[in-house]
VOKE-820794 format. One record per residue (C-alpha): residue number from 1; residue in one letter; x negated, y, z negated. Coordinates in nm, 3 decimals. Example, Ala and Ser with C-alpha at 12.3 -4.5 7.8 and 13.67 -1.06 7.14 Angstrom:
VOKE-820794
@i->1 aa->a c1->-1.230 c2->-0.450 c3->-0.780 .
@i->2 aa->s c1->-1.367 c2->-0.106 c3->-0.714 .
END
This chain:
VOKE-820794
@i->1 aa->x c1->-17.560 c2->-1.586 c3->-14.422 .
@i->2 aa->x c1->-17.696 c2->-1.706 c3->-14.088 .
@i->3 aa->x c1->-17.480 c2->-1.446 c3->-13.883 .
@i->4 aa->x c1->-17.633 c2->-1.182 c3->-14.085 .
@i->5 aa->x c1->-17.953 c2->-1.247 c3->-14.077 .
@i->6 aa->x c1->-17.911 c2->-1.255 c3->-13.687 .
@i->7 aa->x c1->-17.730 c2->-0.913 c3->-13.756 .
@i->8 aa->x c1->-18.036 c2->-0.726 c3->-13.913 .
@i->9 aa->x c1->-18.276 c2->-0.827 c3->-13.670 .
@i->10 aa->x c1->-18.015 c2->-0.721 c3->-13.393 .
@i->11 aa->x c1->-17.964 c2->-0.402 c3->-13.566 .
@i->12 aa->x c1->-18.368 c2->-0.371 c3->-13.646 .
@i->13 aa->x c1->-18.453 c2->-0.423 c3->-13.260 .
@i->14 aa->x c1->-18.163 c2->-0.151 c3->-13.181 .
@i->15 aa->x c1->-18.338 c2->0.105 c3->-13.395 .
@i->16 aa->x c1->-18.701 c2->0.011 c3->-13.260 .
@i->17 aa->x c1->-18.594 c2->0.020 c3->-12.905 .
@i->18 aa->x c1->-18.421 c2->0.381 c3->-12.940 .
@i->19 aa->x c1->-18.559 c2->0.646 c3->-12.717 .
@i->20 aa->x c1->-18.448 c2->0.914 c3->-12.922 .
@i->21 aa->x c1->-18.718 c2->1.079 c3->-13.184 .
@i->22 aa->x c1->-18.535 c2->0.959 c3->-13.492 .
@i->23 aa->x c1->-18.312 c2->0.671 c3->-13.571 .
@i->24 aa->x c1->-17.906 c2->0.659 c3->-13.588 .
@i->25 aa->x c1->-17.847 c2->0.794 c3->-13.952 .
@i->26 aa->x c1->-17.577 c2->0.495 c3->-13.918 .
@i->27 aa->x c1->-17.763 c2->0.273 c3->-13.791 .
@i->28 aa->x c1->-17.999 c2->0.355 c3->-14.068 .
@i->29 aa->x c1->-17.712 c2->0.342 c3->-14.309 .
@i->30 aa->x c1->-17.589 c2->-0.012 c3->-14.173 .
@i->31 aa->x c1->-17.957 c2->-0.187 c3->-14.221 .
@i->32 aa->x c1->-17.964 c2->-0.030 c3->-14.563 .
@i->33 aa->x c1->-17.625 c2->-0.217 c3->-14.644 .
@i->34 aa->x c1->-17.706 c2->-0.547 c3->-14.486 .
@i->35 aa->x c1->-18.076 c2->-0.560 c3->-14.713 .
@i->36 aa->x c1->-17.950 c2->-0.394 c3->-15.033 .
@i->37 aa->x c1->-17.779 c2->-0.746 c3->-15.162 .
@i->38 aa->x c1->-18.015 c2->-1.033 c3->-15.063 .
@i->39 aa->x c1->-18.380 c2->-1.126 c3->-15.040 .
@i->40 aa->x c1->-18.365 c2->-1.350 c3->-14.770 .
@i->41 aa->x c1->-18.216 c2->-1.028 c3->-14.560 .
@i->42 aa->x c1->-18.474 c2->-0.747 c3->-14.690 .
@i->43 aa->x c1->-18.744 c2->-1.065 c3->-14.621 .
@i->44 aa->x c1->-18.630 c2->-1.118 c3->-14.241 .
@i->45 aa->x c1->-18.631 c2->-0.721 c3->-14.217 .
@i->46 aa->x c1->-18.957 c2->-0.679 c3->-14.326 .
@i->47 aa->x c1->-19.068 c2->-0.986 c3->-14.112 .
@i->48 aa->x c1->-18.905 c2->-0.822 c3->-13.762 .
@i->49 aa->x c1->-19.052 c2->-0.504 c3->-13.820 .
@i->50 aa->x c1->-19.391 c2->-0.648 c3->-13.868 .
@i->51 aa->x c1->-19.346 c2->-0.826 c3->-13.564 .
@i->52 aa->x c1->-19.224 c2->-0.538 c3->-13.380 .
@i->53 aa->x c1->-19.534 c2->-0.344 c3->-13.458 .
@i->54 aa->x c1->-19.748 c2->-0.629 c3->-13.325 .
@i->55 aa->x c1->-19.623 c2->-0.560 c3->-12.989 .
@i->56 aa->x c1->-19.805 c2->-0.357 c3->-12.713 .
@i->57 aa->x c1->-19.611 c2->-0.044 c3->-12.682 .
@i->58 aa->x c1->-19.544 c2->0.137 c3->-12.304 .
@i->59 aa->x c1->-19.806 c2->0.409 c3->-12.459 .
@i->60 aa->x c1->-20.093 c2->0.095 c3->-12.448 .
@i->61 aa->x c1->-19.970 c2->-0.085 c3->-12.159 .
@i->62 aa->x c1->-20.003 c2->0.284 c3->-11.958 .
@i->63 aa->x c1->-20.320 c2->0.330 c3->-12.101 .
@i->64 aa->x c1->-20.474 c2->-0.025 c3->-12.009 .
@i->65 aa->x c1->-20.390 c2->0.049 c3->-11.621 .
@i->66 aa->x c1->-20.391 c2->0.430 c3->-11.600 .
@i->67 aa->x c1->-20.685 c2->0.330 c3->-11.335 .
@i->68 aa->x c1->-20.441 c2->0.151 c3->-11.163 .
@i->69 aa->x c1->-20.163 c2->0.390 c3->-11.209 .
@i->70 aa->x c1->-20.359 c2->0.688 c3->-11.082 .
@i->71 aa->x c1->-20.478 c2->0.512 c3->-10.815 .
@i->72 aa->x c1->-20.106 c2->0.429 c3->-10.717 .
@i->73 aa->x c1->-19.982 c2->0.750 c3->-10.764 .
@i->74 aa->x c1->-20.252 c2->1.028 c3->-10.720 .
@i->75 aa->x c1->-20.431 c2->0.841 c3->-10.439 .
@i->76 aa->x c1->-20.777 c2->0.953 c3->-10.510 .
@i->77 aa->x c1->-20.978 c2->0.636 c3->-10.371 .
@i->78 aa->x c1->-21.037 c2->0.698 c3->-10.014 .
@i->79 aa->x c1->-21.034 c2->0.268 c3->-9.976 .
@i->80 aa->x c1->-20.675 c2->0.283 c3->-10.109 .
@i->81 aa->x c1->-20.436 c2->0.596 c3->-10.000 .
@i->82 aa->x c1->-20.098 c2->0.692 c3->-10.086 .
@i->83 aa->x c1->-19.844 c2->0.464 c3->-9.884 .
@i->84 aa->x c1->-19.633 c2->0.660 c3->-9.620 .
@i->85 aa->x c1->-19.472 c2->0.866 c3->-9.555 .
@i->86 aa->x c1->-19.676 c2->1.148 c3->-9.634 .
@i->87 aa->x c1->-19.437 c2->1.396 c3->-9.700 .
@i->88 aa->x c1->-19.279 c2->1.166 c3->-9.976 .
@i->89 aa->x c1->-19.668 c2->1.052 c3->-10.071 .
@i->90 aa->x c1->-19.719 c2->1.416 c3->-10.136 .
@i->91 aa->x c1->-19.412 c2->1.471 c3->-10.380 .
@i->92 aa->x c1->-19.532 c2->1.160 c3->-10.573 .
@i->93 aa->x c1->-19.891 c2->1.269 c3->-10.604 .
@i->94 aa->x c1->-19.735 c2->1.600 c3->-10.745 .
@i->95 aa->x c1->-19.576 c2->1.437 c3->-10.967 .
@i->96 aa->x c1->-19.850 c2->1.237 c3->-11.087 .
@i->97 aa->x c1->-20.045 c2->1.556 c3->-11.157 .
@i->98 aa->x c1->-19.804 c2->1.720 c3->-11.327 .
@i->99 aa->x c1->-19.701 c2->1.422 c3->-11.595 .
@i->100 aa->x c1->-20.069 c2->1.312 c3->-11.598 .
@i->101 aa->x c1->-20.118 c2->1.708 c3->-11.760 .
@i->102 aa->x c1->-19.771 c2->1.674 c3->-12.015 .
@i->103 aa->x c1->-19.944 c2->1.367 c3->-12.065 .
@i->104 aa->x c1->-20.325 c2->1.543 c3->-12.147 .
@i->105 aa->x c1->-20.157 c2->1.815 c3->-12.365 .
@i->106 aa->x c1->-19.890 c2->1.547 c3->-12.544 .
@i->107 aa->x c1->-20.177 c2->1.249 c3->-12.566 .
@i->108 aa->x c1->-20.468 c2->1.344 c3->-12.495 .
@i->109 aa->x c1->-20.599 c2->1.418 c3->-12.837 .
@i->110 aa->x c1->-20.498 c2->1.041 c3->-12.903 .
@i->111 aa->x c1->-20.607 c2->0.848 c3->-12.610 .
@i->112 aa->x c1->-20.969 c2->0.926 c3->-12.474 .
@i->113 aa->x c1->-20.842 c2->0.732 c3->-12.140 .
@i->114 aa->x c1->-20.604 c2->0.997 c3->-12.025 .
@i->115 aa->x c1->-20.858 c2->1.285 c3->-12.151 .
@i->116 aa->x c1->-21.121 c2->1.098 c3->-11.932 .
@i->117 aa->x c1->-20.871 c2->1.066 c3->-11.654 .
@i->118 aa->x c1->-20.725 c2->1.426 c3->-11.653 .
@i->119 aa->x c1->-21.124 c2->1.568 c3->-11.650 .
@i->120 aa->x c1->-21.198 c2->1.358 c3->-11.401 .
@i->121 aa->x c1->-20.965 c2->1.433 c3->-11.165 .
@i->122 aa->x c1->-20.923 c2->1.819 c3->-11.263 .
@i->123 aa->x c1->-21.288 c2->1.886 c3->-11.309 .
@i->124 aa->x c1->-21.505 c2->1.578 c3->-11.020 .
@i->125 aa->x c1->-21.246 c2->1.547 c3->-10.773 .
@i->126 aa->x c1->-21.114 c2->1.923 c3->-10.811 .
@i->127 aa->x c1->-20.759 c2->1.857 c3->-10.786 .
@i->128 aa->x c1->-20.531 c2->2.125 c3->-10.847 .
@i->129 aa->x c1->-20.294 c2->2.092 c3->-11.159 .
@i->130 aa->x c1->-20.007 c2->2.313 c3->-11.259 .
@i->131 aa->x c1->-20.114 c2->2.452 c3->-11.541 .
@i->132 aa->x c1->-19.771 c2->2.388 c3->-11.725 .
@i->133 aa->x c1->-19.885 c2->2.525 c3->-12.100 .
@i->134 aa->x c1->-19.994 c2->2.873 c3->-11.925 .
@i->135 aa->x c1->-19.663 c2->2.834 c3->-11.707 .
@i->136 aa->x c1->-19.493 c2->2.779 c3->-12.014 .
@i->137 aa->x c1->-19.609 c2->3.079 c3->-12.151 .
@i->138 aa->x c1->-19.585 c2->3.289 c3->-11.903 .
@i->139 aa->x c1->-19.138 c2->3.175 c3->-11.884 .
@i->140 aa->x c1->-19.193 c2->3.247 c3->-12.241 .
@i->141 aa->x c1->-19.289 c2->3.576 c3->-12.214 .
@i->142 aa->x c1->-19.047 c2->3.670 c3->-11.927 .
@i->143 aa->x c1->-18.782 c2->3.533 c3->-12.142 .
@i->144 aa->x c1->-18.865 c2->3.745 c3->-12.407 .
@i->145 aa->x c1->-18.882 c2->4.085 c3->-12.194 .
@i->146 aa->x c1->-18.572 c2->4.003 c3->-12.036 .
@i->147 aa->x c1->-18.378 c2->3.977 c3->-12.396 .
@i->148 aa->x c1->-18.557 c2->4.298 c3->-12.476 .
@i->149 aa->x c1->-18.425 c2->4.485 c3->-12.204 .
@i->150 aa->x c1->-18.079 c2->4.323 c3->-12.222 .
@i->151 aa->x c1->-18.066 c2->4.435 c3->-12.602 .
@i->152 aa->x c1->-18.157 c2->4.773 c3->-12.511 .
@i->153 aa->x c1->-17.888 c2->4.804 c3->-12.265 .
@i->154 aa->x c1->-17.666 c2->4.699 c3->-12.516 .
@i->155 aa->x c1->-17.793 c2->4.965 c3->-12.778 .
@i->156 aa->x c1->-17.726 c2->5.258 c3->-12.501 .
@i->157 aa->x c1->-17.380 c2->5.138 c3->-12.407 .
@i->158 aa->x c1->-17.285 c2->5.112 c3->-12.791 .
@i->159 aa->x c1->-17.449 c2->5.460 c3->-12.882 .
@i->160 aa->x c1->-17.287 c2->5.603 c3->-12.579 .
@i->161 aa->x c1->-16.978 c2->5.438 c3->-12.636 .
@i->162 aa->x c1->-16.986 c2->5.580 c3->-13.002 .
@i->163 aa->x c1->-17.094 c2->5.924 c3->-12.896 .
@i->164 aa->x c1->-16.759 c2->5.932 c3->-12.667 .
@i->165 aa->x c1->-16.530 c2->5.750 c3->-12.963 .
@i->166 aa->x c1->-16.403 c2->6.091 c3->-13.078 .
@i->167 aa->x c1->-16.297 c2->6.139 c3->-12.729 .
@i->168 aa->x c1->-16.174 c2->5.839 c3->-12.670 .
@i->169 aa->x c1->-15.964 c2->5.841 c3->-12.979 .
@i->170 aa->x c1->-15.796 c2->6.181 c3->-12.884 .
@i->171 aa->x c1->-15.676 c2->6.021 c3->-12.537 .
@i->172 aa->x c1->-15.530 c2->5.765 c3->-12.715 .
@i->173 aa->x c1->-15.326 c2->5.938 c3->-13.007 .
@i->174 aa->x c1->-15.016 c2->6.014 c3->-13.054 .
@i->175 aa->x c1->-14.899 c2->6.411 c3->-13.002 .
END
């Protein structure tokens, strides 16, 4: 009984700690099986994942030094710079701009402290961003004009190639 209580709470954690945006249907299916037959089991399930959600997730911990992070990564204090060299300092400033703007349009709505950050830097300290979503868009749109064209192609080629079947068919006859 021991080893599987050890077993849910090992299978619980594996589920929590996923990346992926939904749990292993088997995984799902094997903490189903190991709760369905005993209190104690469905008791220490419940228990883990109420301890689990207790926890600080990366989300908060991000969020409690974005300050810090942004400072790190963006370099916007003149008191504390990006560390050299600059041409790698530059990349990873870039790339600070660019996640903290996923991270505006993902989060934003749900934590003011990204919002705050992302205005502050875009709109006080003027820093250039991307502009991903209109990027987005605009790949969007190219991607659709390009399958437009592509299916038109292949509309003339089969109406030609339909227009010259009668032809084609006489070549390729017997006499």
């Amino acid at each position: 009984m021991e080893e599987e209580r050890g077993k849910v709470r090992a299978l619980i954690e594996m589920a929590t700690n996923s990346t992926e945006r939904e749990v292993d249907p088997c995984l799902l299916k094997a903490i189903k099986y190991v709760v369905r037959y005993s209190d104690p089991e469905l008791r220490l399930a419940a228990q883990t994942l109420m301890d689990l959600m207790k926890r600080d997730h990366s989300q908060d911990l991000v969020i409690e030094n974005l300050d810090q992070l942004l400072s790190l990564s963006v370099g916007f204090r003149r008191n504390l710079p990006l560390p050299a060299p600059p041409a790698i300092a530059t990349i990873l400033r870039a790339k600070a701009i660019e996640f903290l703007e996923k991270w505006n349009a993902t989060f934003g709505v749900h934590y003011r402290q990204i919002r705050l950050g992302f205005d502050y830097l875009k709109n006080t300290l003027r820093f250039h961003f991307p502009n991903l979503q209109a990027n987005a868009a605009r790949i969007q749109q190219e991607r659709r004009e390009r399958e437009i064209k592509t299916k038109e192609i292949l509309r003339n080629k089969f109406e030609t190639l339909g227009q010259n079947l009668s032809t084609i068919k006489e070549e390729y006859s017997p006499r």
